[in-house]
Structure formats: C-alpha cells, structure tokens
C-alpha positions as a Markdown table, in Angstrom:
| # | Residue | x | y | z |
|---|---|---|---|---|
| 1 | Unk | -21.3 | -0.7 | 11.4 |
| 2 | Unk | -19.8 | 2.6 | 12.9 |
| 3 | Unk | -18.0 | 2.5 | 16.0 |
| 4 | Unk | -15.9 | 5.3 | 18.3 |
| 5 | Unk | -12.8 | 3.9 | 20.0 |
| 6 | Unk | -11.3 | 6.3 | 22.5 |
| 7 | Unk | -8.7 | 8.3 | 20.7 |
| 8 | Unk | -8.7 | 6.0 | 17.8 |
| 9 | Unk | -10.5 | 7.0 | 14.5 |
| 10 | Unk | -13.5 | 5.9 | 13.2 |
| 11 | Unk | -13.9 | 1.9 | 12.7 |
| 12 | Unk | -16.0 | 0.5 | 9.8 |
| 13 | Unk | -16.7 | -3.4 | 10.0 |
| 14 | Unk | -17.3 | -4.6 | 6.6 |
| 15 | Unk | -18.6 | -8.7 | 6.0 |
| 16 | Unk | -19.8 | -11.3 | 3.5 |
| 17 | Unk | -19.0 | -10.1 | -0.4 |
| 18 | Unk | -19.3 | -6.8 | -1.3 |
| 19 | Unk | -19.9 | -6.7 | -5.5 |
| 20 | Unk | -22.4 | -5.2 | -8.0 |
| 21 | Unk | -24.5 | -8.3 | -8.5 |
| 22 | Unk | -25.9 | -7.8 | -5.0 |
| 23 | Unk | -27.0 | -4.5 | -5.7 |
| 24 | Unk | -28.1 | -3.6 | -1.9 |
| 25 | Unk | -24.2 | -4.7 | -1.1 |
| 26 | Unk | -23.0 | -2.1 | -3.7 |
| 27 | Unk | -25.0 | 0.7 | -2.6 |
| 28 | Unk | -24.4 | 0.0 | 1.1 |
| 29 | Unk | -21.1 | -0.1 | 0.9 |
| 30 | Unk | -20.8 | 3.1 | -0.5 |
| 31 | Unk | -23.5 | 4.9 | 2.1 |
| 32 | Unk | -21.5 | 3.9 | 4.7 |
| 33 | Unk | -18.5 | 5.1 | 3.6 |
| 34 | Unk | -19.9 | 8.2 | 2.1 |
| 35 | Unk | -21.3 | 8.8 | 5.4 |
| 36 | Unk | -17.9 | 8.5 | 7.1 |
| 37 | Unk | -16.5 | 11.3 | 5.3 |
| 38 | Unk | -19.7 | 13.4 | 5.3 |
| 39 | Unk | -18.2 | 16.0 | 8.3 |
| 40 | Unk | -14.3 | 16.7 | 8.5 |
| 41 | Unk | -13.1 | 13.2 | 9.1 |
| 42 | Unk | -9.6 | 12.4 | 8.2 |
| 43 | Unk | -9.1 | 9.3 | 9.4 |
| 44 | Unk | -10.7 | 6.0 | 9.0 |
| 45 | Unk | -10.1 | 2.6 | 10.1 |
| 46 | Unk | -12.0 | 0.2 | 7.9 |
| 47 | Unk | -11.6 | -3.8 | 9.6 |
| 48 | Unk | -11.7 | -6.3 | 6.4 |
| 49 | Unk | -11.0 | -9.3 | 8.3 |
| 50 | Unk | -15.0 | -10.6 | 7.2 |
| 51 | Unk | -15.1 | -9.6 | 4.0 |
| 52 | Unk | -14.9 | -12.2 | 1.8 |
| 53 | Unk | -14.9 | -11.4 | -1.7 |
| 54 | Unk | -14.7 | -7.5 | -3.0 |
| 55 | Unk | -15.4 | -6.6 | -6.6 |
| 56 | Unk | -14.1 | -3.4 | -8.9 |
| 57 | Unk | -16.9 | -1.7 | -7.9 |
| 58 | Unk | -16.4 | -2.3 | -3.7 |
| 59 | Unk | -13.0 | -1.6 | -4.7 |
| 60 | Unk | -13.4 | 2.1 | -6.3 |
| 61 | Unk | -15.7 | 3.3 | -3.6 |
| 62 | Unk | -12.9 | 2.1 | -0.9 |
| 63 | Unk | -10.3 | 4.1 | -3.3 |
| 64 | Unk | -12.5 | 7.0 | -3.8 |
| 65 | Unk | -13.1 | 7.5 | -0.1 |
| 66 | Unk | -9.2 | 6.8 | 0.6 |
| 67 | Unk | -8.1 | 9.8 | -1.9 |
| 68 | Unk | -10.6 | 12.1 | -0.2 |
| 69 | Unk | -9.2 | 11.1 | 3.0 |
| 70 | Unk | -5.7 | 11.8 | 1.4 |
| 71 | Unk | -6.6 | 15.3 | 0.0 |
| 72 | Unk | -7.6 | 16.3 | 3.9 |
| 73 | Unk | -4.8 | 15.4 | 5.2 |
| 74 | Unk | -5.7 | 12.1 | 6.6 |
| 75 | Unk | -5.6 | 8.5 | 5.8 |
| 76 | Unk | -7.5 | 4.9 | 5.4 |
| 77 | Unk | -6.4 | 1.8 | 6.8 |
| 78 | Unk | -7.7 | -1.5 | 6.1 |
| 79 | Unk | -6.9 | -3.9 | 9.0 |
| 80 | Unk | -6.6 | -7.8 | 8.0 |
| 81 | Unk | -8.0 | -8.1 | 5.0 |
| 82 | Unk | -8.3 | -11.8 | 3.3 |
| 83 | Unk | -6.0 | -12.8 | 0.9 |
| 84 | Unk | -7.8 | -12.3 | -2.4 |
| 85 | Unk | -8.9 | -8.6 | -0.9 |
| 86 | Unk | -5.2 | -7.9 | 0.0 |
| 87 | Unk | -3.8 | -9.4 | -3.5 |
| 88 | Unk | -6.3 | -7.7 | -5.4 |
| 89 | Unk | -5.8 | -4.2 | -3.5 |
| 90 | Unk | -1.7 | -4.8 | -4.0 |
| 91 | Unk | -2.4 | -5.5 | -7.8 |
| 92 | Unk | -4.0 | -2.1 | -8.6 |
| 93 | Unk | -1.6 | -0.1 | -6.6 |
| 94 | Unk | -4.2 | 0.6 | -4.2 |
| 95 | Unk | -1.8 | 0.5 | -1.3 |
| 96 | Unk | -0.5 | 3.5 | -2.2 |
| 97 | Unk | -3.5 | 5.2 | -1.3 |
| 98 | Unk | -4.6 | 3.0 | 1.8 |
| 99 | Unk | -2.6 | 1.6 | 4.4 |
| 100 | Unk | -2.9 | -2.5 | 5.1 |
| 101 | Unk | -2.9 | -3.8 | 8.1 |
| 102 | Unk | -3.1 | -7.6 | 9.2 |
C-alpha cells in the first residue's frame, strides 16, 4: 500500500510474512518496491510494524531498493520493525544501508 503524507516521503505498509515459499508474497513484495523507485524517488518510508516474518529473499529486494535509494542520494527507513525483522536486518549489516526506526 502506497500512501503520500504531506511533506513526508513515500510510505509503504508491509504485513503477514514475506518469504519465497509464498511465491505471490515474493513477487509482490518486490513490485511494490520496484514501483517506488520507478520515477526519481529518493526517499522511502517503508512501516514494518506488521510484518511478521521476512526471508533472504524479502530481505535482498528491501537491500536492493535501499542501495538504489543510496546511489540517488536518498535513503530507506524501516519504521518499527519486529524483533526477528530487526535482529535479522542488524545481523547482515543491513543497517548500514537502511535506517531503523521503532
């Protein structure tokens, strides 16, 4: 779900699991946030607080769109994300490419 705050950047709502086994999950995941960065946006907001589970494969496309963010100029910034999302995100060294919140 896309939404436009005023003056805020773009907000994606992500919920339930988001993992390869769930095929549909996968490749949703990854239109959306290809379709955030398909103009000249710099900045997104991405709120976690619903997602439940993430796997390696939810996690590259979140790391793929962060780094083309990065390479614009801009950033990501994933707001309250649950503990295993967080930890997992920590782990990798993801946080150097996106910004937790929450």
């Amino acid at each position: 779900m896309r939404r436009y705050l005023p003056g805020i950047r773009p907000l994606v709502t992500l919920s339930g699991e988001a993992d390869i086994i769930i095929i549909t999950t996968a490749a949703r995941l990854s239109e959306l946030v290809t379709a955030q960065l398909s103009g000249e946006t710099r900045y997104l907001s991405i709120d976690a607080a619903e997602l439940t589970y993430a796997d390696s494969m939810a996690i590259h496309v979140l790391l793929m769109a962060a780094k083309t963010l990065k390479e614009r100029g801009g950033s990501m910034v994933l707001l309250r994300p649950q503990g295993s999302v967080a930890r997992m995100l920590e782990l990798i060294g993801a946080t150097e490419l996106i910004t937790i919140r929450g």
